[in-house]
C-alpha positions in Angstrom: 62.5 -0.6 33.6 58.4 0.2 34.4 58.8 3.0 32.4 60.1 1.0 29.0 57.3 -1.8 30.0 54.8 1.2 30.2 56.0 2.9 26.7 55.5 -0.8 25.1 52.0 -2.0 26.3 51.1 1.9 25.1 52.9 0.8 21.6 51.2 -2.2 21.3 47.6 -0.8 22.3 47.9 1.8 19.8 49.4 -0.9 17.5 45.8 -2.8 17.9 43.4 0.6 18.0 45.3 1.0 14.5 44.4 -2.2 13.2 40.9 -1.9 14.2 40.7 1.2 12.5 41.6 -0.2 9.3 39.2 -3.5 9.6 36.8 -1.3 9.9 36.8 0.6 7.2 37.7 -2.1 5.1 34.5 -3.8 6.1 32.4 -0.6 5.3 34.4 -1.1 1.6 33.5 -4.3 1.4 29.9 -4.5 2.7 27.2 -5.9 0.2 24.1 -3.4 -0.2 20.9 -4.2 1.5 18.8 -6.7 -1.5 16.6 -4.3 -0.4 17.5 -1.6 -1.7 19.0 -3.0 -4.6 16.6 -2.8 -7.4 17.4 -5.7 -9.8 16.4 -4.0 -13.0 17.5 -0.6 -12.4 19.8 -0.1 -15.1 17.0 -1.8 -17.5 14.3 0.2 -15.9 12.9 2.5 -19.2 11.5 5.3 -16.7 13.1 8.5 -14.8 11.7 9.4 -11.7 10.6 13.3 -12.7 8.8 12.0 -15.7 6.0 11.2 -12.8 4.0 13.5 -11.5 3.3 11.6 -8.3 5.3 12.8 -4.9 6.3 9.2 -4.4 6.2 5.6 -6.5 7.5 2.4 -6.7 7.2 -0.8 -8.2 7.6 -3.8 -6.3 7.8 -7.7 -7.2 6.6 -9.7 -4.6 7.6 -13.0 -5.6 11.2 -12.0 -5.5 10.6 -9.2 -2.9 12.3 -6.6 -5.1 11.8 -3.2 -5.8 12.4 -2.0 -9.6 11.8 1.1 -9.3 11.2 4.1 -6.5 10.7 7.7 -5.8 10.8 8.5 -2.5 9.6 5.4 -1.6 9.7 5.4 2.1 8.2 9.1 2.5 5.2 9.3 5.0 2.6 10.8 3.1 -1.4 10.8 3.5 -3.0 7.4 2.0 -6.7 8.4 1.8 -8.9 5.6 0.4 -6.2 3.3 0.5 -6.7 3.0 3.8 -9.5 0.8 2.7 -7.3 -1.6 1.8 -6.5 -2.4 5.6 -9.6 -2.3 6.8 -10.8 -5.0 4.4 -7.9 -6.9 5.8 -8.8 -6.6 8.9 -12.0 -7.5 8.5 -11.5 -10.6 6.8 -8.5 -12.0 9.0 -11.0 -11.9 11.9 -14.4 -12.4 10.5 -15.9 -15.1 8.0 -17.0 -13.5 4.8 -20.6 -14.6 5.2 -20.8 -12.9 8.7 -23.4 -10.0 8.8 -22.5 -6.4 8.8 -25.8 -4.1 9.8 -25.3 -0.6 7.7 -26.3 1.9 10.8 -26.8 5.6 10.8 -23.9 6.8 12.2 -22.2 5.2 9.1 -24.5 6.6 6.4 -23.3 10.0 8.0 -19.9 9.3 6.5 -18.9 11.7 3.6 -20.3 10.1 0.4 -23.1 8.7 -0.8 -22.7 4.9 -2.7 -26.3 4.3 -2.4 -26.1 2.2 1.2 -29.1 2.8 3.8 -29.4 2.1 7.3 -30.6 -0.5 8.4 -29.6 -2.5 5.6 -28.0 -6.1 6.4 -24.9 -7.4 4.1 -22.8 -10.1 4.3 -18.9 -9.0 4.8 -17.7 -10.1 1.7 -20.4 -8.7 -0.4 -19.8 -5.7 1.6 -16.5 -5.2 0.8 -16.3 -6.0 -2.6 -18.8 -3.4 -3.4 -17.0 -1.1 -0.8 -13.5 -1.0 -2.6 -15.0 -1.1 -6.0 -16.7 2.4 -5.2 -14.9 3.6 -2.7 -17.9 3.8 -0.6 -16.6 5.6 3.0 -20.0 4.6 4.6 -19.8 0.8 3.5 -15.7 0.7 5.3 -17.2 2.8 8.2 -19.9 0.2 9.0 -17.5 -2.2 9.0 -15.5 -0.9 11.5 -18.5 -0.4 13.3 -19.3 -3.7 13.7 -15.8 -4.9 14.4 -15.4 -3.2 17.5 -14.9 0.9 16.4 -12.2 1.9 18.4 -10.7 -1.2 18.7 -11.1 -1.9 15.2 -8.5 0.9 14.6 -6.0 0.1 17.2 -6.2 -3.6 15.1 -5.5 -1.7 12.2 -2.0 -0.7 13.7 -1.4 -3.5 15.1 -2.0 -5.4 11.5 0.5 -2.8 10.3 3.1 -3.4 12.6 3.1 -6.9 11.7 3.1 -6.5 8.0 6.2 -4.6 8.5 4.8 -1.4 7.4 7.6 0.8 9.0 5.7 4.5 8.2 1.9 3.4 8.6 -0.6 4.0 10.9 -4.4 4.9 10.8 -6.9 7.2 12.5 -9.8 6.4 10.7 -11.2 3.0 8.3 -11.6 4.9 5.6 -8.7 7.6 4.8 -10.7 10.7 4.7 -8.9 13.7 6.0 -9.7 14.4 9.6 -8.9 18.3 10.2 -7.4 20.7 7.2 -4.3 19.4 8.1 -4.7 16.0 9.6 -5.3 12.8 7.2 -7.0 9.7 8.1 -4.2 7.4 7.9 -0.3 8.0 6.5 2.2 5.4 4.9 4.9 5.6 2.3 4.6 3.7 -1.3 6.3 0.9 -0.1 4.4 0.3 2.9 1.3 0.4 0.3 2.7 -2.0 -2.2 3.5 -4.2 1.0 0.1 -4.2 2.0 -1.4 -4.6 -1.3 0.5 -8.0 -2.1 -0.7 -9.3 1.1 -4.2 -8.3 0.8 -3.6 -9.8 -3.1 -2.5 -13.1 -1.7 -4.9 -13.5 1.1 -8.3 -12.4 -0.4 -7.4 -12.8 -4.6 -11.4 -12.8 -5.0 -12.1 -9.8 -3.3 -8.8 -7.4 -4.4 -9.9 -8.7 -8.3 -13.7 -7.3 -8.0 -12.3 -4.2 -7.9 -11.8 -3.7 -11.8 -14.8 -5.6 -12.5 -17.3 -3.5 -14.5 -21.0 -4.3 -14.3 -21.3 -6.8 -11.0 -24.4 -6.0 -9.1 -24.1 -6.7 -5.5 -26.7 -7.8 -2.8 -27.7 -5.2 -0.9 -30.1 -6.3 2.1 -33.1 -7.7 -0.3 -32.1 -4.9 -3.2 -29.6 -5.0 -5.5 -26.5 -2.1 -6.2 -24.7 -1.9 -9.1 -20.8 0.5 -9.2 -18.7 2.1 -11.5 -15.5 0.8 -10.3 -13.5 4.6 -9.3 -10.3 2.6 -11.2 -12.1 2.7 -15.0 -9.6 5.1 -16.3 -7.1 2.4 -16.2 -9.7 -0.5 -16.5 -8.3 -1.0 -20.6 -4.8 -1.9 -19.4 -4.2 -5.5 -20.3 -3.6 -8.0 -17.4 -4.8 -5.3 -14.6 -5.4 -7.6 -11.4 -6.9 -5.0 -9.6 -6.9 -1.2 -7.9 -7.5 1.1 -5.5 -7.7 4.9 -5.9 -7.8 8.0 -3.2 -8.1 11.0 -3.2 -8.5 13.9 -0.7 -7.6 17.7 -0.5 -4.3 16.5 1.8 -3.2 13.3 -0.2 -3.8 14.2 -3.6 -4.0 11.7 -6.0 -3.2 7.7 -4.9 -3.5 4.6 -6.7 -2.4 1.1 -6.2 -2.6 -1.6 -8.7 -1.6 -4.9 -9.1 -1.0 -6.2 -12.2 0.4 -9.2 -14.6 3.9 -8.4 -16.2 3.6 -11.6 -17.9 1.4 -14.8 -17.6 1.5 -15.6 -13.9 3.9 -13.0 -12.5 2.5 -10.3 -10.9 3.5 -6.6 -9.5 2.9 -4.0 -7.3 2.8 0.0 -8.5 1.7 2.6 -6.3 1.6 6.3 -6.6 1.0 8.9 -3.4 0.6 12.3 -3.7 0.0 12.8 -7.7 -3.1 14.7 -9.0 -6.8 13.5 -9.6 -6.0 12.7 -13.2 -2.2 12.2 -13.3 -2.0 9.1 -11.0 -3.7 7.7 -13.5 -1.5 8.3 -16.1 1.5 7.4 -13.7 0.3 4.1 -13.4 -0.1 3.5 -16.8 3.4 4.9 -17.2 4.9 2.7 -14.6 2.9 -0.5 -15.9 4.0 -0.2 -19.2 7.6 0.5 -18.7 7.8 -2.7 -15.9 7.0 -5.0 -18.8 9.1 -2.7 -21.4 12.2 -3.5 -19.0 11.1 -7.4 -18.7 11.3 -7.9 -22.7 15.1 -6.2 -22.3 16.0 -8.9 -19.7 
């Protein structure tokens, strides 16, 4: 009798470990993909990953938080001066635009020359704008100076970490390349166009002076004028703004955010192309985001 009792309860347990089995891979069927990482113009999208040169791309719509196009997307490659990006946004969510910055020796020493000199007083804001439109590594360094230097990096992380930006984190304020094998700061192309539409959303002023041409900026009782490093891209129609890097490790970068049609704007980044082909990737990826909008 125990044994027959023992031979059913092992029937019926397999019985149920059976059935699990089955749910299970029923629900693995049936799960819905991550919105994610379901681009919603994919099959519209008029561009094949190998026609870029860039490592890594994507093209992201924030309003509907959608990517419509990747390539490699979430690799963790070197970001050089868009680094700059996040330390402007640091800066600003902790400091009032008209707060002073003093331009000190230790940051002139910075690789680069944009025509800042020590000892020079500017107000954040001007500071910055003038900073991203040049790329200046001495104007991003002297900001992190005067917010705190160490502590001004570890803020930098910590900003990442809350913008969700799963492959990011920074050494340095201003991307340069540390050792011949160490960058400044790493991140993947979405974590870029992440932090770009933030930065857009929080400071529109600021991220838009950076395809201005002509703006001269006050520069503690003298005036600097830029060429803004983004002017081979400066003739694309509704460009909101950019930012470019480049070092020996990253290669050729550039984010820029851009009108796809009255009012609706997106998000293309490139990492790791060449000094002159992220340039034409952008155009590339620009141009076929609105091609694929007329098809929709």
């Amino acid at each position: 009798m125990n044994e027959r009792l023992t031979t059913f309860i092992q029937l019926i347990i397999s019985a149920a470990a059976l059935c699990l089995v089955v749910a299970a891979g029923l629900l693995s069927i049936y799960r819905a993909p991550s919105p994610a990482r379901q681009p919603a113009a994919a099959e519209t999208f008029p561009l094949q990953p190998q026609a870029l040169a860039a490592e890594a791309a994507i093209v992201y719509d924030p309003g509907t938080k959608q990517v419509l196009f990747s390539k490699n997307d979430e690799e963790q490659l070197p970001l050089a001066s868009l680094t700059k990006l996040m330390t402007a946004d640091v800066a600003l969510g902790e400091r009032s635009a008209t707060s002073s910055v003093r331009i000190s020796r230790a940051a002139i020493a910075t690789e680069g020359d944009s025509g800042l000199k020590a000892g020079e007083t500017w107000k954040l804001g001007e500071l910055l704008r003038y900073s991203l439109l040049v790329s200046s590594n001495d104007g991003m360094a002297a900001v992190a100076e005067s917010g705190g230097g160490g502590a001004f990096i570890k803020k930098m992380n910590a900003n990442a970490e809350r913008l969700g930006l799963a492959q990011s984190y920074f050494l340095d304020p201003t991307g340069l390349d540390m050792t011949l094998g160490v960058s400044g700061a790493y991140g993947s192309a979405r974590d870029v166009a992440l932090l770009a539409a933030a930065f857009y959303a929080s400071h529109p002023s600021i991220f838009e002076s950076t395809v201005r041409t002509g703006a001269a900026y006050e520069a503690g009782g003298g005036v600097l004028t830029g060429k803004p490093t983004a002017t081979p891209i400066l003739d694309i129609p509704g460009l909101i703004g950019a930012k470019t890097g480049y070092t020996d490790l990253a290669g050729g970068n550039l984010v820029a955010v851009f009108d796809r049609s009255i009012g609706h704007p997106l998000v293309a980044v490139v990492l790791h192309s060449t000094e002159k082909g992220r340039f034409e990737d952008i155009r590339a990826l620009i141009e076929a985001a609105r091609s694929s909008a007329d098809r929709t």
